[in-house]
FIMI-761274 format. One record per residue (C-alpha): residue in three letters; chain; x, y negated, z; residue number from 1. Coordinates in steps of 0.2 Angstrom, whole numbers, plus 5000, padded with zeros to 4 digits. Layout:
[r ALA; A; [X; Y; Z]; NUM]
...
! end
This chain:
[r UNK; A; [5038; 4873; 4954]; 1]
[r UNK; A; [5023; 4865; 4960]; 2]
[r UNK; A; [5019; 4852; 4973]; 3]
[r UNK; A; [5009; 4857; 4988]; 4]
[r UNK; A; [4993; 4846; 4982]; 5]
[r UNK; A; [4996; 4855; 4966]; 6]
[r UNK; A; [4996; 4872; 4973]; 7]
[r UNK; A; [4978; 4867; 4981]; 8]
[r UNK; A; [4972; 4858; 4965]; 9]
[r UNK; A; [4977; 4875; 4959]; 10]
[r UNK; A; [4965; 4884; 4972]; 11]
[r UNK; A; [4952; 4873; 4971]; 12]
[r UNK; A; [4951; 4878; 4952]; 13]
[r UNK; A; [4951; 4896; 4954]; 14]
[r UNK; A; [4938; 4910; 4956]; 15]
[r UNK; A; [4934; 4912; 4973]; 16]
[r UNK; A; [4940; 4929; 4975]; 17]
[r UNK; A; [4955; 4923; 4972]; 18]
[r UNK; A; [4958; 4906; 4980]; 19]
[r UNK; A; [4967; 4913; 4996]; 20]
[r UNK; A; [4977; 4924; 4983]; 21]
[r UNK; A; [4984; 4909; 4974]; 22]
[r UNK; A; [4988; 4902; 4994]; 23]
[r UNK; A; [4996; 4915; 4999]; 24]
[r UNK; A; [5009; 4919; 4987]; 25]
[r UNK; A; [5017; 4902; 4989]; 26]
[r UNK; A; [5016; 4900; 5006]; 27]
[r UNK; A; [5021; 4916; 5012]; 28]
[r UNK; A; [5033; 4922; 4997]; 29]
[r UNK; A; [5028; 4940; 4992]; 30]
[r UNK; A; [5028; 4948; 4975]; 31]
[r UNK; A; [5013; 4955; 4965]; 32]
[r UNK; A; [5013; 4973; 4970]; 33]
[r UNK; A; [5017; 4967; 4988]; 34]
[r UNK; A; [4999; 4957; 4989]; 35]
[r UNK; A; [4992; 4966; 4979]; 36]
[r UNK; A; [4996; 4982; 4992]; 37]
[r UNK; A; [4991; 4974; 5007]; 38]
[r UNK; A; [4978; 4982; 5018]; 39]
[r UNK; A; [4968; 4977; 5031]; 40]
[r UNK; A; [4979; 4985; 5045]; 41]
[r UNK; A; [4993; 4975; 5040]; 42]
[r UNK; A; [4986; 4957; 5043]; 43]
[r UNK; A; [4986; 4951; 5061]; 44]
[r UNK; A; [4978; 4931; 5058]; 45]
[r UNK; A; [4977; 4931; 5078]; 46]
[r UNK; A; [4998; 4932; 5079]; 47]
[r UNK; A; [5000; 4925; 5060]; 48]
[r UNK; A; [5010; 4939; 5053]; 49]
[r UNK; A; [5009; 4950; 5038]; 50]
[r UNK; A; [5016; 4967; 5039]; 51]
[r UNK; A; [5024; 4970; 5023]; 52]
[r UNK; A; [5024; 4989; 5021]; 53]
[r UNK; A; [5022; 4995; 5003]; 54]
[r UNK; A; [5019; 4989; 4985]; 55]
[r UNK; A; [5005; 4992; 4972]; 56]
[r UNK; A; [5010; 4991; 4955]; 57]
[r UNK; A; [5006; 4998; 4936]; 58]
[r UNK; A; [5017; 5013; 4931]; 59]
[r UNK; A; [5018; 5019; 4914]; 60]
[r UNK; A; [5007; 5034; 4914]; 61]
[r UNK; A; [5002; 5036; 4931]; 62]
[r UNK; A; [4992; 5020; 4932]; 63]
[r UNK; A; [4991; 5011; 4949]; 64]
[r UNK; A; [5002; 5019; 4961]; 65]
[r UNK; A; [5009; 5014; 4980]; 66]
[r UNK; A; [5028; 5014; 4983]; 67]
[r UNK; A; [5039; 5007; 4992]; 68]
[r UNK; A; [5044; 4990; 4991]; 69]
[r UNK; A; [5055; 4985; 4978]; 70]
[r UNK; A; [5072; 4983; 4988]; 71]
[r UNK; A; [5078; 4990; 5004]; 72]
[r UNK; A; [5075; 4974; 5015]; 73]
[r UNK; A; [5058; 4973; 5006]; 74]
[r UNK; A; [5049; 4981; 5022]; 75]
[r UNK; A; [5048; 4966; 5033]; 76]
[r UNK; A; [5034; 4957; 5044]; 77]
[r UNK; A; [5030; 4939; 5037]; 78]
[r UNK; A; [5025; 4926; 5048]; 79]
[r UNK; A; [5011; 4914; 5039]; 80]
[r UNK; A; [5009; 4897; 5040]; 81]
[r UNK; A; [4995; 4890; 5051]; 82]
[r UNK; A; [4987; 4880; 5037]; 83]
[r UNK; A; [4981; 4895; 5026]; 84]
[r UNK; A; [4976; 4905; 5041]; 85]
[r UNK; A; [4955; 4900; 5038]; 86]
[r UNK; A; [4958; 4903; 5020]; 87]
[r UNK; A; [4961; 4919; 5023]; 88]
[r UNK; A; [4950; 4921; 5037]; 89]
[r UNK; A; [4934; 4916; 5024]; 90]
[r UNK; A; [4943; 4930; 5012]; 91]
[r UNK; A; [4944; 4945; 5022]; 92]
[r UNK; A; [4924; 4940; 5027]; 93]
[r UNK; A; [4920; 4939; 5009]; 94]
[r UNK; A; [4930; 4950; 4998]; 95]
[r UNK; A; [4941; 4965; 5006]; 96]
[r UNK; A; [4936; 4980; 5007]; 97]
[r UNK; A; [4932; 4989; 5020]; 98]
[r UNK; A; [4941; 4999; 5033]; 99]
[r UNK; A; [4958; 4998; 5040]; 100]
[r UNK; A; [4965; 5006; 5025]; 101]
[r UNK; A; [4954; 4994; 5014]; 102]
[r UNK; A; [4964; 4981; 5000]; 103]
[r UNK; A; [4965; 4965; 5008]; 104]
[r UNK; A; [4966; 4958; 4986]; 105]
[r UNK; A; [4951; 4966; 4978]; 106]
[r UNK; A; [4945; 4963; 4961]; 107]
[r UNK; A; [4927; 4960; 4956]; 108]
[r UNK; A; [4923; 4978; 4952]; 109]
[r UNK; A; [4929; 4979; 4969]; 110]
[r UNK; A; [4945; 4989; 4964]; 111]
[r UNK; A; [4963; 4985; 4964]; 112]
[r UNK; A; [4968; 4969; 4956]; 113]
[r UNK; A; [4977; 4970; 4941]; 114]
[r UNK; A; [4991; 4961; 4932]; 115]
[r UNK; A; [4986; 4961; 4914]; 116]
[r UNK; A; [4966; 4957; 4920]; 117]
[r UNK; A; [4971; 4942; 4930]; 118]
[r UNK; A; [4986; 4935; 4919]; 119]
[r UNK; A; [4973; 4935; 4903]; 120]
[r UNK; A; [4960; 4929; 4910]; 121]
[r UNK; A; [4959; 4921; 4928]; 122]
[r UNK; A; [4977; 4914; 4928]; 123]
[r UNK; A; [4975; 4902; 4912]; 124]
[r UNK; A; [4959; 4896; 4914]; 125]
[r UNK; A; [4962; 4890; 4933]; 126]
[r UNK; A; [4977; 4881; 4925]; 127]
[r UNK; A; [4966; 4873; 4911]; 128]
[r UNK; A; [4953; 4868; 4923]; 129]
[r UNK; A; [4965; 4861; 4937]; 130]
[r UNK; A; [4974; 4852; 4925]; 131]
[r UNK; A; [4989; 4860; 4929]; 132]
[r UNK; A; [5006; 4864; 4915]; 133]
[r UNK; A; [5007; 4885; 4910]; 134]
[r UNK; A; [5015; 4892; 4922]; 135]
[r UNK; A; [5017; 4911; 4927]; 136]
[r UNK; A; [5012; 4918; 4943]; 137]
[r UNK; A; [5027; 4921; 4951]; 138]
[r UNK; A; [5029; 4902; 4950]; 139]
[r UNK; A; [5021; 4902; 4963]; 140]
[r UNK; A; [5033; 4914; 4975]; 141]
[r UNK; A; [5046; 4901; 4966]; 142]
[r UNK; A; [5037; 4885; 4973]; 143]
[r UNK; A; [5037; 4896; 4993]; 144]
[r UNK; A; [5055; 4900; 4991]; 145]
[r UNK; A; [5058; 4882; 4989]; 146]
[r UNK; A; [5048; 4876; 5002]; 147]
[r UNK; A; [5054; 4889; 5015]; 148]
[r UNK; A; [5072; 4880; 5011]; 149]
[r UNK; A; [5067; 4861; 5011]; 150]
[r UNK; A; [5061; 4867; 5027]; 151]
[r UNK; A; [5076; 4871; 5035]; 152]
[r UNK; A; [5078; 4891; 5031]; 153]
[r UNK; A; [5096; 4897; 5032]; 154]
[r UNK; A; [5100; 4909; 5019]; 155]
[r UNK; A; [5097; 4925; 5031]; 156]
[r UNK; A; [5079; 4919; 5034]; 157]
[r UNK; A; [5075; 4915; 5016]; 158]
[r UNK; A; [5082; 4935; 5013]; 159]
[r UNK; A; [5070; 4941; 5028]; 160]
[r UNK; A; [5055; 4930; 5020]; 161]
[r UNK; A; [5058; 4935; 5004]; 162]
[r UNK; A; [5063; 4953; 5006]; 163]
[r UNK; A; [5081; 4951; 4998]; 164]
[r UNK; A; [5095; 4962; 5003]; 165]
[r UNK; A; [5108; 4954; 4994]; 166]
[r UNK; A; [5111; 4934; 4998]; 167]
[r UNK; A; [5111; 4931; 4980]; 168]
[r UNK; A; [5091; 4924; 4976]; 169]
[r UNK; A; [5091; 4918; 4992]; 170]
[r UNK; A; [5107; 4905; 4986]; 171]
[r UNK; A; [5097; 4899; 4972]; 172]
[r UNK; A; [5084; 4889; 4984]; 173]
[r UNK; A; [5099; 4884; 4995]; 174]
[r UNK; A; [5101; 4870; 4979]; 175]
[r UNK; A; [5088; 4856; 4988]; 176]
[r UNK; A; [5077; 4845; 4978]; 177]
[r UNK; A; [5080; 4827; 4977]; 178]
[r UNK; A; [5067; 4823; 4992]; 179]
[r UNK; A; [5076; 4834; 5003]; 180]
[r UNK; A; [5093; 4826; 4997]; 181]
[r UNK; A; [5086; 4810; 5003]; 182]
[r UNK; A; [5080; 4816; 5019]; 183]
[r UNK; A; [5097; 4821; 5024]; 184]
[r UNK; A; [5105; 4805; 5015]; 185]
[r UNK; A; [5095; 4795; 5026]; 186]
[r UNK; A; [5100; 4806; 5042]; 187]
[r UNK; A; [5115; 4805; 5039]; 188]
[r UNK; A; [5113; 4787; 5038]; 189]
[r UNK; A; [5106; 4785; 5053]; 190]
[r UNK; A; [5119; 4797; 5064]; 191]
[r UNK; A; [5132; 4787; 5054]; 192]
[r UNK; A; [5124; 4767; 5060]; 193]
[r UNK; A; [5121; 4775; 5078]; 194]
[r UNK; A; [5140; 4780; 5081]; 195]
[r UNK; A; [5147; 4764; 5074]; 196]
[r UNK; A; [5136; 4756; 5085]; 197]
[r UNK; A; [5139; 4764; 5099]; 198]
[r UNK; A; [5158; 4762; 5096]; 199]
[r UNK; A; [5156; 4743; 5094]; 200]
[r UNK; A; [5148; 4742; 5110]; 201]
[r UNK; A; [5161; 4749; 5118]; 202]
[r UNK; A; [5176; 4740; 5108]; 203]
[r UNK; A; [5166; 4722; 5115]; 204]
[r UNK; A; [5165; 4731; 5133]; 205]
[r UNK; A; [5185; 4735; 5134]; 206]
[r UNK; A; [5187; 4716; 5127]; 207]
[r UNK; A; [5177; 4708; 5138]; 208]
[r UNK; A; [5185; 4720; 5154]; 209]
[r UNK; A; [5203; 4715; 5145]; 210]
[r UNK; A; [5199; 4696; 5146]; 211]
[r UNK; A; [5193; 4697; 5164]; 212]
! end
């Protein structure tokens, strides 16, 4: 996964058009074909939700279609996190398209985005120019997850985020990193020193009403 500063280094390094797309999918968790489905009608930057109602992906033979999203939980409202709200303000001003109906994620022919396109040649230069290791994409959906569960997310509301119907995935990011092992080491610690403390200071007070 990446850090946070990474995950803007990362942004800064990017094409334009895609800046708010590299924010979004770590902070708010959805897939490809969910982003790249997202129309205007779904995105409420006034409340800081997403509506996440279909999915836009490549199938063999029929080219870009919409469907449903991948699993039966996958129809879910996301609630985004204030730091990317003026990202993705500048982005809906400068690159969806038009209309309720139109893409929120357009590419430069202003067109659907699509996988092969970005992945050959978007993806691995930003990386290369960032300074950044090869990663995929979905990486970046890896690097929310996490996030989301450092934060404090139980498994039900890492399922909700990440549209998951089975508890599964949402187990994996349950595992926390090494900072957020200290963190509660060092709670822990301190609940720990506080109730020795406070049961010191009431052993004295019984001894000293004992000796009175």
């Amino acid at each position: 996964m990446l850090t946070v500063a990474q995950v803007y280094q990362l942004a800064d390094a990017i094409e334009p058009r895609y800046r708010a797309w590299s924010c979004w999918r770590p902070f708010a968790s959805l897939r490809w074909g969910e982003l790249a489905g997202l129309q205007r009608r779904d995105l409420d930057l006034d409340a800081g939700t997403v509506r996440v109602e279909r999915q836009l992906i490549q199938l063999t033979g029929q080219g870009l279609v919409y469907t449903d999203p991948k699993s039966s939980a996958g129809k879910r409202t996301v609630v985004i996190p204030g730091l990317i709200i003026d990202e993705l303000r500048a982005h809906v001003k400068d690159f969806t398209q038009d209309g309720e109906h139109g893409l929120i994620f357009a590419g430069p022919d202003d067109g659907p985005l699509r996988n092969t396109n970005f992945n050959r040649r978007i993806w691995p230069q930003a990386l290369q120019v960032a300074g950044l290791p090869k990663i995929h994409f979905h990486d970046l959906r890896h690097t929310g997850n996490t996030l989301a569960a450092n934060a404090g997310a139980s498994i039900r509301e890492l399922m909700d985020r990440m549209g998951h119907s089975s508890t599964r995935a949402a187990m994996i990011y349950q595992h926390g990193t090494d900072e957020r092992q200290r963190e509660v080491a060092e709670k822990l610690d301190g609940l720990a020193r506080g109730a020795l403390k406070k049961a010191s200071g009431t052993q004295r007070a019984r001894k000293r009403k004992e000796t009175e």
